[in-house]
N, C-alpha and C positions, 0 to 999 in steps of 0.2 A: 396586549399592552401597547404594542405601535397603534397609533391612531389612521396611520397612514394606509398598513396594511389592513386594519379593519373596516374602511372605509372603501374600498376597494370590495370587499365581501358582503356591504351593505348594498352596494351599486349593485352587483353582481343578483344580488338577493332584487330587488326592486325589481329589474331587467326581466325578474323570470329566466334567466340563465343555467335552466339546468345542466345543459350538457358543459359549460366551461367552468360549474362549483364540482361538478362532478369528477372531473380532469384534476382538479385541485385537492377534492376532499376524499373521492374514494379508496385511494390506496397511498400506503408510505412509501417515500421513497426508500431503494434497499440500501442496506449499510454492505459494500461488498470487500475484497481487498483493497481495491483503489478509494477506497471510503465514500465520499459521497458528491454526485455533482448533478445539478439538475435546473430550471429554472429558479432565478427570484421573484418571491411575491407569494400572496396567498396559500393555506391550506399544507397539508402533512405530504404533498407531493412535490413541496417546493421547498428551495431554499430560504426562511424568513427566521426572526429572533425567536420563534417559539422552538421551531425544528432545529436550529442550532442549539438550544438550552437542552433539549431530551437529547441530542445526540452526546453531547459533553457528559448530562450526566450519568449517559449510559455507559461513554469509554471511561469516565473516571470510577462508577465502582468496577468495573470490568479492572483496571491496572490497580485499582485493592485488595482484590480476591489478587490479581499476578506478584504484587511487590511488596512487601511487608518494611519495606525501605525509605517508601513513595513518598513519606514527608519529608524523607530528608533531604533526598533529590531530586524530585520534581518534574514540571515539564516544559517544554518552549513552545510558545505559540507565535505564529508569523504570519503575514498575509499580505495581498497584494493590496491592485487601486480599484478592482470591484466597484461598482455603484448601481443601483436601481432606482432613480427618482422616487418614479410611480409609487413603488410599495414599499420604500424608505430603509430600502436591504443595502448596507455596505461592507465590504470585505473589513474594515476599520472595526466597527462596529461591532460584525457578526467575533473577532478576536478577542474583545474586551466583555463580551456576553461569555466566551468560553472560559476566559480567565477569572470569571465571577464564581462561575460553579466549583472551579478546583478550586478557588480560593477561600469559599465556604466551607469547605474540607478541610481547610489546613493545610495543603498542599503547596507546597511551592512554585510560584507560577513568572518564567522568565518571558515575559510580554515586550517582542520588538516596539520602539517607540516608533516605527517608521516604516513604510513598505520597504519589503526587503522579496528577493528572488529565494524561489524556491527552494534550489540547492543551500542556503542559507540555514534551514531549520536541520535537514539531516546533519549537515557540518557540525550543530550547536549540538547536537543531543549526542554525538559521540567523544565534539572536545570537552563539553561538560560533563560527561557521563550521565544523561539525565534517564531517566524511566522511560518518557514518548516523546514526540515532538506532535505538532498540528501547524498543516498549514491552510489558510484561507485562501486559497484562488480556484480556477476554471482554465487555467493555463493558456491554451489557443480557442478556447471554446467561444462560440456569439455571444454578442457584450450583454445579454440578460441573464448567462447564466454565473451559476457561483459554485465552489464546490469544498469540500473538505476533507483534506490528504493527510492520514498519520500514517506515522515512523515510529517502530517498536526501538527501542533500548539498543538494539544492534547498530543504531543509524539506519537502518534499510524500511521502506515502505513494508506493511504489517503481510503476510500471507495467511492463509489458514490455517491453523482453525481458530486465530484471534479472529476474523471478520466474523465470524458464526456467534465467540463467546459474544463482544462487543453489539451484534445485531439483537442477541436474546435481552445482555444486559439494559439497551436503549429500553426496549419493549417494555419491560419491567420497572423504568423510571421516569414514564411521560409525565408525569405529573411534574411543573418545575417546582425544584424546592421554593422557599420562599426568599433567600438570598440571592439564586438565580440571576434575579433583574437586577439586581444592584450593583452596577459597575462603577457609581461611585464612589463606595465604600470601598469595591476591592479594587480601586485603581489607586486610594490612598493606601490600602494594607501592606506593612512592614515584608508578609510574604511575596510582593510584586515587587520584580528586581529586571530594569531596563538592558539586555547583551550587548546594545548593538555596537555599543563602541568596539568591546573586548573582540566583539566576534568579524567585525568590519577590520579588525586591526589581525587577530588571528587568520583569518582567511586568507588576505592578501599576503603575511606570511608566509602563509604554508603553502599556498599556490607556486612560490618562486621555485620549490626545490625541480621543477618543472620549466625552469626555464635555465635553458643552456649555451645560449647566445650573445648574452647581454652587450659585446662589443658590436655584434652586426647589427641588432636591433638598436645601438643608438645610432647607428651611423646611416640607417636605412634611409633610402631616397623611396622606399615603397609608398604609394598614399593608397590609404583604406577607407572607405566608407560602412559606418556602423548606425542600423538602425534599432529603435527597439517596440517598435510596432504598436506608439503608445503604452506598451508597458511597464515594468520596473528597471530594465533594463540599461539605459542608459547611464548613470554616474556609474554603474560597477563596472560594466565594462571600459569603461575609461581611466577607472583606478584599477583593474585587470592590467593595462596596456601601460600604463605607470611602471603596476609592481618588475614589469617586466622591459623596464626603458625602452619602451616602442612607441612611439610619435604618437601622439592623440588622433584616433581615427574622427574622420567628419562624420558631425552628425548630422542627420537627417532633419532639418528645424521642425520638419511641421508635425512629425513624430516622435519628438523626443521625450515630451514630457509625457505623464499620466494623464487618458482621459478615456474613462471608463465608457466613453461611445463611441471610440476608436473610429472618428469619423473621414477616415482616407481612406478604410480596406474595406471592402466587402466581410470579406473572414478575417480577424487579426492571427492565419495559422500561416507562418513564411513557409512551410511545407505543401503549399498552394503555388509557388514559383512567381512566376512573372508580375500576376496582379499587384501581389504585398510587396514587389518591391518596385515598382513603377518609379516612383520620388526616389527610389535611394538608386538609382540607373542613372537618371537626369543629373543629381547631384556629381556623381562619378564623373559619368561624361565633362559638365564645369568645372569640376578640380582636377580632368585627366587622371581619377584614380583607376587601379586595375581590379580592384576588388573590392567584393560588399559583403560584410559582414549583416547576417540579420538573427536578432531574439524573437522568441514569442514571448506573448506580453508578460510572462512571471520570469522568463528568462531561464528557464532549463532548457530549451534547448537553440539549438545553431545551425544556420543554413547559408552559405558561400556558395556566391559565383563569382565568376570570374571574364574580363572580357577578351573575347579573340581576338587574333589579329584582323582576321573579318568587318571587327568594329560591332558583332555582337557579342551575346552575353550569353555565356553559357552557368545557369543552375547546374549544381551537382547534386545528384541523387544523395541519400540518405549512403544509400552504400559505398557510392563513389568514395563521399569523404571519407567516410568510416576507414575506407583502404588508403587514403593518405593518412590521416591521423595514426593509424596504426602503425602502418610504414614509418613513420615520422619517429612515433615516441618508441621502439622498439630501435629502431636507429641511435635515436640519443641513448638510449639505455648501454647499448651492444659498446656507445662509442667511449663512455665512463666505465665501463666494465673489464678490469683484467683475467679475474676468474672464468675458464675455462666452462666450469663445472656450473656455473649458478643458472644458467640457461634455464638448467634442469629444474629448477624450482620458479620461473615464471610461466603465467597464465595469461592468456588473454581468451575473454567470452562475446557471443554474442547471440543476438534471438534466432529462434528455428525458422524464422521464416526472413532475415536479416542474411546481406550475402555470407558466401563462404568461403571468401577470400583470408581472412585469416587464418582460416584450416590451411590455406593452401601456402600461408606464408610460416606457422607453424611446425610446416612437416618440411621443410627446406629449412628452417632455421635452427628446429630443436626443440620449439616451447611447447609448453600445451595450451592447446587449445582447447575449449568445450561452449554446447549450445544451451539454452536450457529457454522455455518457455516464453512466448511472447508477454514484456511487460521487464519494466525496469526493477519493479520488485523481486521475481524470481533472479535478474544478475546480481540486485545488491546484496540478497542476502546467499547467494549462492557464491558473491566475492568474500563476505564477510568469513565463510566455513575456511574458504581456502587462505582466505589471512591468517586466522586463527592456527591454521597449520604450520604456520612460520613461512607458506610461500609467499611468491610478489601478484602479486594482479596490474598490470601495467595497463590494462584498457580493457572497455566492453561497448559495444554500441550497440542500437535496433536501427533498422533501418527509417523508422520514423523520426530522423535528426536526432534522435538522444546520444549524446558520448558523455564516458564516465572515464576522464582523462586521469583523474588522479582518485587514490582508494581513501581520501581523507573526507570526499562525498561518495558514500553508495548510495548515488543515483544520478540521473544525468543530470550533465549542468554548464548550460551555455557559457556562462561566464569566463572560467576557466577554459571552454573548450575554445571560447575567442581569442585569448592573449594565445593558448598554444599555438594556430590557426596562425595568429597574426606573425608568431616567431618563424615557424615552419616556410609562411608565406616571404619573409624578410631573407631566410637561409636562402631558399632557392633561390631569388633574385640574384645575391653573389655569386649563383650558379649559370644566370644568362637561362635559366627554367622557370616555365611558370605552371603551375598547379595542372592543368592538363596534359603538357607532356609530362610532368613526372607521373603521372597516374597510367598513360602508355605506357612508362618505364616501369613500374610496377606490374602489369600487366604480361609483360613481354618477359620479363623474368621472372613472375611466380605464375604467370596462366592467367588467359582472358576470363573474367567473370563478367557477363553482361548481363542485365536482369531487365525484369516487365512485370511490373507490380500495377493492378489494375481491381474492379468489381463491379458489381450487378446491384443495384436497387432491386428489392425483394419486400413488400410487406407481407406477404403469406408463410407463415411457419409452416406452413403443411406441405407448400412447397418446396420447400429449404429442407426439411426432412424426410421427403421423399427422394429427391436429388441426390441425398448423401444416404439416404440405403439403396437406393439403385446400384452406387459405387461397390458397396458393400453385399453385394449377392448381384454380381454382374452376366457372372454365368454359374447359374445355381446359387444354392443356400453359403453364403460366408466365403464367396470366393471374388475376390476380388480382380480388377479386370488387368491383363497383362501386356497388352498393346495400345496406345492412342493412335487411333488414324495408321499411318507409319511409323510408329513409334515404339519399342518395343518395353517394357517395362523390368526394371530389374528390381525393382523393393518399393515396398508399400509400409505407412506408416500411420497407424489410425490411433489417434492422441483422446478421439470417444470413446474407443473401445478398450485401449490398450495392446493392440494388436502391433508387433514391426517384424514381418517377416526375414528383417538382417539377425535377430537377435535367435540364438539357439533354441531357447524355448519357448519362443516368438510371441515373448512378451516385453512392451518397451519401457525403457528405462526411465522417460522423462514423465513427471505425473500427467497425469489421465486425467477427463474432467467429461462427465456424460452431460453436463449442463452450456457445454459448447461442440459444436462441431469445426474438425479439426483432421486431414487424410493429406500425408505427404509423401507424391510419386517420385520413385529414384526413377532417370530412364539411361538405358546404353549405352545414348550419346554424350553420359556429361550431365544432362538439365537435371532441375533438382523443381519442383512444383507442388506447392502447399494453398490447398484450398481450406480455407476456414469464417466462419461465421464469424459479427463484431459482434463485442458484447453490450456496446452503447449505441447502435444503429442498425436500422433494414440492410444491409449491406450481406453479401458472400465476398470475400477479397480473395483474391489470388497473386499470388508472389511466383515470380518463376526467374528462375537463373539458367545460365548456360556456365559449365564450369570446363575451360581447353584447356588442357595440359599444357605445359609452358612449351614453346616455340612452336604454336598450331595460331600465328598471329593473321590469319586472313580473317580480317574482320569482317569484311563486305559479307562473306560466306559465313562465318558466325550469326551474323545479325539474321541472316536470310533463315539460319535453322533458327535461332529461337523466334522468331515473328512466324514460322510455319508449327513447330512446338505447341504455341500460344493459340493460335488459328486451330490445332487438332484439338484442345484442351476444350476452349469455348466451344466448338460442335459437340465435340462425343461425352462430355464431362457433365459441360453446364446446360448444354441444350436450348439456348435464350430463347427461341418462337418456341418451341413446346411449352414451355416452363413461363411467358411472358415478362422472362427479365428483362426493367430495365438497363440498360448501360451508362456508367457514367457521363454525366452529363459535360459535356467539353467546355 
């Protein structure tokens, strides 16, 4: 029905193009738990209005068979600034296609009138009580692709075995109905009801219970530089630092607004460092600000640096921050709290391959800690259990920029994780501290955690499965290997097999999944190193930390074991000239 896209297939067709109809038409894209992301433009392997109509009305009889309610509550749909010329695919667009299908059903369908950030839809569908949420974006992904993220009725991104019912139900409904296309009718229908005020006004809200300062942050001399990398981010994080009377951060002009070609980054992912934020360094330097706040373009997540006295700019790792922010709201918490006793019922989580410096601030402090699976969906719905228990969940992070600052979104979300950020950063000012010595002082009294998170370009599965049963019958059938280099091994943890030697009947606790590879080595010294395959890339990734018991602060001598740690893992593990990995490309 796009002319735009069909035309595109007619080229393609003329051209004699069969290997690039074949890319397009031979296989579906999968429906997995992160739902679906992949290029725009032609064919059943791409993001375009057809594959958006069979997906919708696969999850909507899928939440028919789940909810016998589903008329009465409905669902929210959100989306970014997406655009595809070419093949006439928009994130706009592909939202008002989804909303047409539930709408033909009678369902109730709360459709943003506006690009709105991703943390936006989980928030909606827990303050409304709705059945799902859907969102339209590709997050930090290259400006052609597009993708689409639901949220079950918990607020939390969906896990199994909905991605399974959902992928069968799609199957079973490719055909678009015949109302489908029709988004003018359902964008006049009685059942389409506009959030954004209610929820633009809820959020900012409910974000304040979170803020603790409000006499330092109006009086702050701090100035901050906030970009949003071309994407939605920009008015919210400015009404974020509102809600929170902290001085409007500068924005970066040439990135501020949406433009779906993101034509200043190379990648629009600020977890690339230095590149994505080039313009917002410059900008700093002319305002003399000390810090940059940066979004990816749907704006769940957040990445700060900060400048040295040096006069350069130091990025913080995913984990870095994770250990201020943590420090931070666990602080505020501890500092409003008389009850002796309530310790005992707060939580804080984060991913298994994400540092472990919470555990370490946990076990000095009294909370609990726990890890659970890479991917913001196994913390949100794993925070949602433990709310549901009457405890607190005060923070969860991955190392990949995501923080889930407050439990009113389960899932991360830059926005909010910027106004804390920017409080945090105004407190210590009053303190004559700036974010990297407090994170020494963090350090220095819960234990140095330094990490090296890196990976290998791989297109051979053969090889990537041979590598990881190597590990796995090292010396003989099913014995895995107990030394690297000098390194001596104390626990092995295989998330393929189900195997963890800490556990008594040395089965591990966190789910298992044989459709990923996944071995994480405890060793001696401290280091904690998890090798695991992506699920969206040729990649093997490796995370390695070094974890020193508090007052072991010789860092120089730190750095030297984990850069030698790192150096025995790559030889005797990954083997790069045997196995011809490439290495990231610098």
């Amino acid at each position: 029905s796009n002319p735009k896209t069909a035309s595109l297939v007619q080229d393609l067709v003329k051209k004699g193009a069969v290997d690039e109809l074949k890319k397009c038409f031979s296989s579906r894209m999968e429906f997995g738990t992160a739902g679906l992301r992949a290029a725009m433009g032609p064919g059943i392997s791409c993001m375009n209005e057809l594959t958006i109509i069979q997906t919708t009305q696969g999850f909507c009889r899928y939440l028919e068979q789940s909810f016998e309610n589903l008329k009465e509550r409905g669902v929210v749909i959100g989306y970014d600034a997406r655009a595809h010329p070419p093949s006439g695919g928009d994130s706009k667009r592909f939202a008002s296609l989804a909303a047409a299908v539930f709408i033909s059903r009678e369902i109730p369908v709360y459709l943003f009138s506006d690009i709105t950030p991703t943390p936006f839809v989980p928030f909606t569908v827990s303050h409304m009580s709705l059945c799902a949420g859907i969102m339209v974006t590709a997050s930090h992904n290259p400006k052609q692709d597009n993708g689409y993220k639901v949220y079950w009725e918990n607020g939390a991104q969906i896990v199994s075995p909905h991605d399974k019912g959902i992928a069968k139900a799609i199957d079973e409904n490719l055909a678009p109905w015949p109302e489908s296309w029709n988004t003018e009718e359902a964008l006049r229908s009685s059942l389409l009801k506009d959030p954004f005020q209610e929820i633009h006004t809820e959020y900012f809200k409910t974000i304040q219970k979170h803020c603790h300062h409000r006499e330092i942050n109006k009086s702050s001399g701090v100035k901050i530089v906030h970009t949003s990398v071309h994407g939605v981010g920009h008015s919210f994080v400015q009404a974020a630092f509102k809600a929170f009377d902290l001085h409007p951060p500068y924005a970066v002009e040439e990135q501020k607004d949406p433009d779906p070609e993101f034509p200043t980054v190379k990648y629009p992912n600020p977890e690339e460092g230095e590149g994505v934020l080039t313009l917002s360094f410059a900008l700093a330097d002319k305002e003399e600000a000390s810090v940059v706040l940066a979004n990816d373009p749907d704006a769940d997540r957040l990445a700060v640096a900060e400048k040295q006295e040096s006069g350069q700019w130091q990025v913080f790792t995913g984990n870095e921050l994770g250990a201020l922010l943590g420090w931070w709201i666990f602080s505020c918490w501890k500092k409003q709290t008389t009850d002796a006793e309530a310790v005992k019922k707060v939580h804080m989580l984060s991913s298994t391959v994400s540092s472990k410096i919470l555990r370490a601030i946990a076990v000095k402090e009294g909370f609990h800690f726990e890890e659970t699976l890479t991917g913001f969906k196994w913390m949100g719905n794993r925070a949602k259990e433990i709310l549901d228990r009457g405890n607190t969940v005060l923070f969860a992070f991955e190392e990949a920029i995501g923080y889930m600052c407050s439990s009113s979104v389960l899932d991360k979300d830059g926005v909010s994780a910027a106004a804390i950020a920017g409080e945090m950063i105004s407190y210590l000012a009053t303190k004559n501290t700036s974010l990297s010595q407090q994170l020494t002082t963090i350090y220095i009294e819960y234990g140095y955690h330094l990490s090296k998170n890196s990976y290998f370009i791989c297109h051979d599965q053969n090889v990537i499965r041979s590598l990881f049963e190597r590990l796995r019958n090292f010396s003989g059938q099913e014995s895995y290997p107990t030394e690297c280099g000098r390194f001596s091994i104390a626990a092995v943890r295989d998330l393929t097999t189900g195997y963890d030697s800490n556990q008594p009947n040395h089965k591990a606790i966190l789910p298992t999944s044989r459709s990923s590879q996944m071995i994480t080595f405890t060793f001696s010294n401290g280091g904690v190193a998890t090798m695991r395959t992506s699920g969206t890339e040729p990649k093997i990734k490796y995370y390695t930390e070094l974890c020193a018991a508090p007052g072991n602060s010789d860092v120089t001598h730190l750095k030297k074991e984990l850069d030698d740690l790192v150096n025995a893992i790559v030889e005797n593990f990954f083997e790069p000239v045997k196995n011809k990995l490439q290495p990231k490309p610098e």
